[in-house]
C-alpha positions as CSV (number, residue, x, y, z in Angstrom):
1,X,3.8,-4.9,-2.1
2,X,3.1,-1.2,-1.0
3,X,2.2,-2.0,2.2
4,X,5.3,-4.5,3.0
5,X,7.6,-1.6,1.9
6,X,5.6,1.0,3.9
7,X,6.2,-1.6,6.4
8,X,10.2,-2.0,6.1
9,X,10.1,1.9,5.7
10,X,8.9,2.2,9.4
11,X,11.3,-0.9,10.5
12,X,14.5,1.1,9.3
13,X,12.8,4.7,10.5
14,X,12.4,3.2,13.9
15,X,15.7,1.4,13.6
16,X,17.3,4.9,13.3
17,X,15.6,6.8,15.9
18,X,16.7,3.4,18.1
19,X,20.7,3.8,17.6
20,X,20.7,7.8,17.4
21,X,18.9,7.6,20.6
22,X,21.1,5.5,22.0
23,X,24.3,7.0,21.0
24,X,22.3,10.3,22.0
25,X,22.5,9.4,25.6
26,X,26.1,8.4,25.3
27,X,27.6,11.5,24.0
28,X,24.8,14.2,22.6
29,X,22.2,14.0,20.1
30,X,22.8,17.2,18.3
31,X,26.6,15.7,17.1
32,X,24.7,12.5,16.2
33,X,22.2,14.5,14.0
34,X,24.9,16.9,12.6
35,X,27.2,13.4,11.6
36,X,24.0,11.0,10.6
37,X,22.6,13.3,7.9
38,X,25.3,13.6,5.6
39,X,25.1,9.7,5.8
40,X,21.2,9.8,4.8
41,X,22.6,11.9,2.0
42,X,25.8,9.1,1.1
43,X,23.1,6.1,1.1
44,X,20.9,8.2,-1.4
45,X,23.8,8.6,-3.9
46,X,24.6,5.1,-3.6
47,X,20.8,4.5,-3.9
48,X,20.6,6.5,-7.0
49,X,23.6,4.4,-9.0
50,X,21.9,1.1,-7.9
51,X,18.3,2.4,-9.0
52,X,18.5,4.9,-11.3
53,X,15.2,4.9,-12.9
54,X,14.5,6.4,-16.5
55,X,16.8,9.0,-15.0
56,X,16.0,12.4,-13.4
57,X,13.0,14.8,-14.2
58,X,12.9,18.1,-13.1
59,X,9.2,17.7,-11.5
60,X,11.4,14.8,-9.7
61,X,13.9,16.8,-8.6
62,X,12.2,19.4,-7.2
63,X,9.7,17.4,-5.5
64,X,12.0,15.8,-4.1
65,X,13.9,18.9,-2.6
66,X,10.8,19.8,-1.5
67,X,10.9,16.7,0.9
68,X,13.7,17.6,2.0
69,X,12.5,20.9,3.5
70,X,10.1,18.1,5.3
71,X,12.8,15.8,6.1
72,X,15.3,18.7,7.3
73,X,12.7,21.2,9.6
74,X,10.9,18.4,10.5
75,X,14.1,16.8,12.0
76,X,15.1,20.2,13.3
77,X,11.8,20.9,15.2
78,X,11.6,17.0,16.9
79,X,14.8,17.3,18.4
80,X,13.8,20.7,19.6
81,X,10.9,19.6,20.9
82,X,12.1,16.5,22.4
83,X,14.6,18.4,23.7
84,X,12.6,21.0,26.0
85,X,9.4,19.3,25.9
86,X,7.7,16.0,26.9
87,X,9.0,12.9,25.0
88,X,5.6,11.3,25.8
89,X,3.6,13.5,23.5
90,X,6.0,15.4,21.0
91,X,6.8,11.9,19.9
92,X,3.2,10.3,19.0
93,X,1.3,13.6,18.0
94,X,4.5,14.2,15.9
95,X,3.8,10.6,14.4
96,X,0.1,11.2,14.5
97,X,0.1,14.1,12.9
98,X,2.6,12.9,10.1
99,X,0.2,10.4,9.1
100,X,-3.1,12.0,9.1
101,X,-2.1,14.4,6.5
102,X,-0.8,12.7,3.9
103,X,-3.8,10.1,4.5
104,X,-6.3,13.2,3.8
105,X,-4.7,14.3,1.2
106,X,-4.6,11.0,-0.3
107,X,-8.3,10.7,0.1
108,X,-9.1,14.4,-1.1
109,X,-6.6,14.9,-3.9
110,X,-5.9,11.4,-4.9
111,X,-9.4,10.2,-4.7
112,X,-8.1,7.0,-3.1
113,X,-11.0,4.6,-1.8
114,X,-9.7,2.6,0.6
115,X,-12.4,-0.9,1.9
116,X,-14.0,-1.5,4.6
117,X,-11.0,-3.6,6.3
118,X,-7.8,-0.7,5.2
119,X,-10.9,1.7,6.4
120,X,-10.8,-0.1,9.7
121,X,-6.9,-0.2,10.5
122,X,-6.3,2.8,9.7
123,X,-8.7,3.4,12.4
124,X,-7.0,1.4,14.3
125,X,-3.3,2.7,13.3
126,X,-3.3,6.4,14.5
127,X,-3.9,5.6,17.8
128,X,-2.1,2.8,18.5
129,X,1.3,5.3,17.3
130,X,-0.2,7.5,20.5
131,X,-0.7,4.4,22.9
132,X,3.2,2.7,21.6
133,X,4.6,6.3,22.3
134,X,3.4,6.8,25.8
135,X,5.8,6.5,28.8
136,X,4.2,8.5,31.6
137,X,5.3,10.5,33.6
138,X,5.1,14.4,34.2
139,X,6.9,17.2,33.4
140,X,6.3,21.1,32.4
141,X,5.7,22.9,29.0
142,X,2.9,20.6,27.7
143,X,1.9,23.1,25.5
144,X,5.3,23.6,23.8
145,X,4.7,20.1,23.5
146,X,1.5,20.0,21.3
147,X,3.0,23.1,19.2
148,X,6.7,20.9,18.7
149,X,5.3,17.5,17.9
150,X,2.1,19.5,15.5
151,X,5.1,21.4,13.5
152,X,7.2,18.2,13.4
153,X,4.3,16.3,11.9
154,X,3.4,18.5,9.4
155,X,6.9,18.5,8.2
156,X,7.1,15.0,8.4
157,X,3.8,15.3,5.9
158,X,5.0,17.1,3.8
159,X,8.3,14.9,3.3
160,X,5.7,12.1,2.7
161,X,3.6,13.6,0.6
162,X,6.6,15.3,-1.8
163,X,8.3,11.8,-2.0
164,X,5.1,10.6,-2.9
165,X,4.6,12.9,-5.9
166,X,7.9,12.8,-7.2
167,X,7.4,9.3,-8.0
168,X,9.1,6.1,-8.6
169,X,10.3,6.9,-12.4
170,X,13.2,8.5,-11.6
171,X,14.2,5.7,-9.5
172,X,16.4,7.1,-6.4
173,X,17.2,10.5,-7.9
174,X,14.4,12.4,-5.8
175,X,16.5,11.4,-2.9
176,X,19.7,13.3,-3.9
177,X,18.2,16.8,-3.5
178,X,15.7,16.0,-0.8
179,X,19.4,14.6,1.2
180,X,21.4,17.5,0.1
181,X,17.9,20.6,1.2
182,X,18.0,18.7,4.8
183,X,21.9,18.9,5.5
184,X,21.8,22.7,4.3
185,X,18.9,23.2,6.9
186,X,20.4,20.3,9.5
187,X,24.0,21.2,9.8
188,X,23.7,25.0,11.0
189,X,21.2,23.8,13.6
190,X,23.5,21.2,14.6
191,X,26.1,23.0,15.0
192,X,24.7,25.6,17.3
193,X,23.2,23.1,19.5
194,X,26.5,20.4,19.8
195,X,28.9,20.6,22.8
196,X,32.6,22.1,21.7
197,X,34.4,20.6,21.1
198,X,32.3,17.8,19.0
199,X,32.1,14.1,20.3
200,X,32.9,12.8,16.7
201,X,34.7,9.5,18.1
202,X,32.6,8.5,20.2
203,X,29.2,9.2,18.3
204,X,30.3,8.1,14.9
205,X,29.1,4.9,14.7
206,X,25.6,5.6,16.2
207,X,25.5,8.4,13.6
208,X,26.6,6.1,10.6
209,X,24.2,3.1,11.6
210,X,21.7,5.7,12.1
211,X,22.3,8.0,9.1
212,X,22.1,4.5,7.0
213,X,19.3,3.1,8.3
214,X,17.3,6.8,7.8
215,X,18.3,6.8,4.3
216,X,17.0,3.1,3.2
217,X,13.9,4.2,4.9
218,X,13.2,7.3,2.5
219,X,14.0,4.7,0.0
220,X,12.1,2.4,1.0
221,X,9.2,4.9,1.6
222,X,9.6,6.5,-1.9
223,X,9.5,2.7,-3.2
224,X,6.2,1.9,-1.5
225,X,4.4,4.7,-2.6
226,X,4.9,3.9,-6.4
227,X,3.5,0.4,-5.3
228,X,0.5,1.6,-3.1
229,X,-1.6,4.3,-2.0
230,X,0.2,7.3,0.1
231,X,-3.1,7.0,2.4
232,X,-2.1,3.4,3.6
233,X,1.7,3.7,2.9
234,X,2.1,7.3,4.9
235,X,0.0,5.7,8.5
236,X,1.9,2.4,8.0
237,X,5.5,4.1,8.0
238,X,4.4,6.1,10.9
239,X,3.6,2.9,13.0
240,X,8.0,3.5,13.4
241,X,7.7,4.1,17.3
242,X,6.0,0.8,18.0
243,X,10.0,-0.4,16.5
244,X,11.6,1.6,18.7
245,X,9.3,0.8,21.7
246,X,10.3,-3.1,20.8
247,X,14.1,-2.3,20.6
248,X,14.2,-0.2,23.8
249,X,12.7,-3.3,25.4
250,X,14.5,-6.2,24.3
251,X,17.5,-4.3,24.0
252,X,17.8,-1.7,26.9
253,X,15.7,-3.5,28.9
254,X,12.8,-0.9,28.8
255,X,9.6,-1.7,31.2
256,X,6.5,-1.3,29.2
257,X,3.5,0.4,30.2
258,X,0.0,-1.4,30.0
259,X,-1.1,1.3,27.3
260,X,2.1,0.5,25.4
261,X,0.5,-3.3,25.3
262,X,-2.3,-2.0,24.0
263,X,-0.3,0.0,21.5
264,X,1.4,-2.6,20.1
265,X,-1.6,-4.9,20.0
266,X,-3.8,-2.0,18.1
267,X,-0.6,-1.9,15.5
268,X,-0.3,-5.5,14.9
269,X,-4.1,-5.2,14.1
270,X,-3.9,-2.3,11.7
271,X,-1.1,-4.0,10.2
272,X,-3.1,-7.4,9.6
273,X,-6.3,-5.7,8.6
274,X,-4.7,-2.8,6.1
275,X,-2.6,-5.9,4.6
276,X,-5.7,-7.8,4.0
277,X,-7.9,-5.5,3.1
């Protein structure tokens, strides 16, 4: 059950990354960030009255705002980086990097033992997220580009790893404050970085669908780690680019690469073998 939620939790992470994207390139991606989080935080209110848990704890709260740091500088820092550096590598090492750590830590601190098979697709996983996330091409500041997707990923970790020990008991309440630390530290950045004046017509909808779909993925994340193992449920929430590679395809029309093939094929393995096993 873990690992299908850990599953839909990279399905809707993808999903959003997908439509702000999208209506990135249509008006401007800061104005979709700056409208899409308060969103994330809406759904995690509504989130909280449908599953309220045993109600909140303070360890639950505070881990939880403590994923929100993740959630909010790790947001901050991959539209940064995308932003000045190269898509092509801030995007899977930020992936890469959000799923390593947690996975360690799972191992280390958690004494998790995964078998042979989970052994094998997680293997498999981390570097089918860098093969789905590659589009070629050149470009300067590759450097910047290690540092921006590195940073992003260790946010992203952290986000993981908070949500992970703040538990399912509480229900959705970890969300509230994790929602409400990432729009204090989302917003001001936002703001500097959108256009005046703001597109709000025209990127509304991207930034509702998006903001939506970003927070039924923490939900969905936070779900699947009180049903499985953070080491599996972290690296299979960050196989979220091989979605957005499939939308951008099918939807956009997108060419694929041959290492993108290979990508996806490497993800649909670790999926089948980390299920299994």
């Amino acid at each position: 059950m873990g690992a299908a939620l850990g599953l839909l939790a990279a399905l809707c992470y993808g999903g959003s990354d997908f439509v702000g994207g999208v209506g990135g390139r249509r008006t401007h991606a800061a104005t979709v960030a700056l409208l899409g989080q308060p969103v994330s935080l809406v759904a995690a209110l509504v989130a909280m009255a449908v599953v309220p848990g045993q109600g909140p704890t303070l360890a639950a709260l505070a881990w939880g705002a403590l994923s929100g740091i993740g959630s909010g500088v790790g947001t901050v820092v991959l539209y940064r980086g995308l932003s000045v550096g190269r898509m092509s590598v801030v995007s899977p090492i930020s992936a890469v990097v959000g799923a390593a750590i947690p996975a360690v830590v799972g191992v280390v601190v958690g004494g998790a033992r995964p078998g042979p098979l989970v052994v094998a697709g997680l293997a498999l996983a981390l570097p089918a997220v860098v093969l789905v996330s590659s589009h070629g091409g050149g470009g300067q500041g590759a450097v910047a580009s290690v540092l921006y997707g590195v940073a992003a990923g260790c946010a992203f970790a952290l986000l993981f790893i908070a949500l992970n020990e703040a538990g399912t008991a509480s229900g959705a309440w970890p969300l509230v404050p994790s929602q409400v630390v990432a729009v204090l530290l989302i917003v001001p950045v936002a703001l500097a970085w959108s256009p005046r004046p703001l597109q709000v017509r025209a990127s509304l909808s991207a930034a509702l669908l998006a903001g939506a779909l970003g927070g039924l993925a923490n939900l969905l994340f936070l779900a699947a780690t009180g049903r499985g193992e953070l080491t599996i449920v972290a690296v299979l929430a960050s196989l979220y680019p091989a979605v957005t590679v499939v939308l951008a395809r099918f939807l956009l029309s997108e060419h694929w690469r041959r290492v993108q093939v290979v990508g996806l094929a490497l993800s649909g393995a670790a999926v089948v073998l980390i299920t299994v096993g």
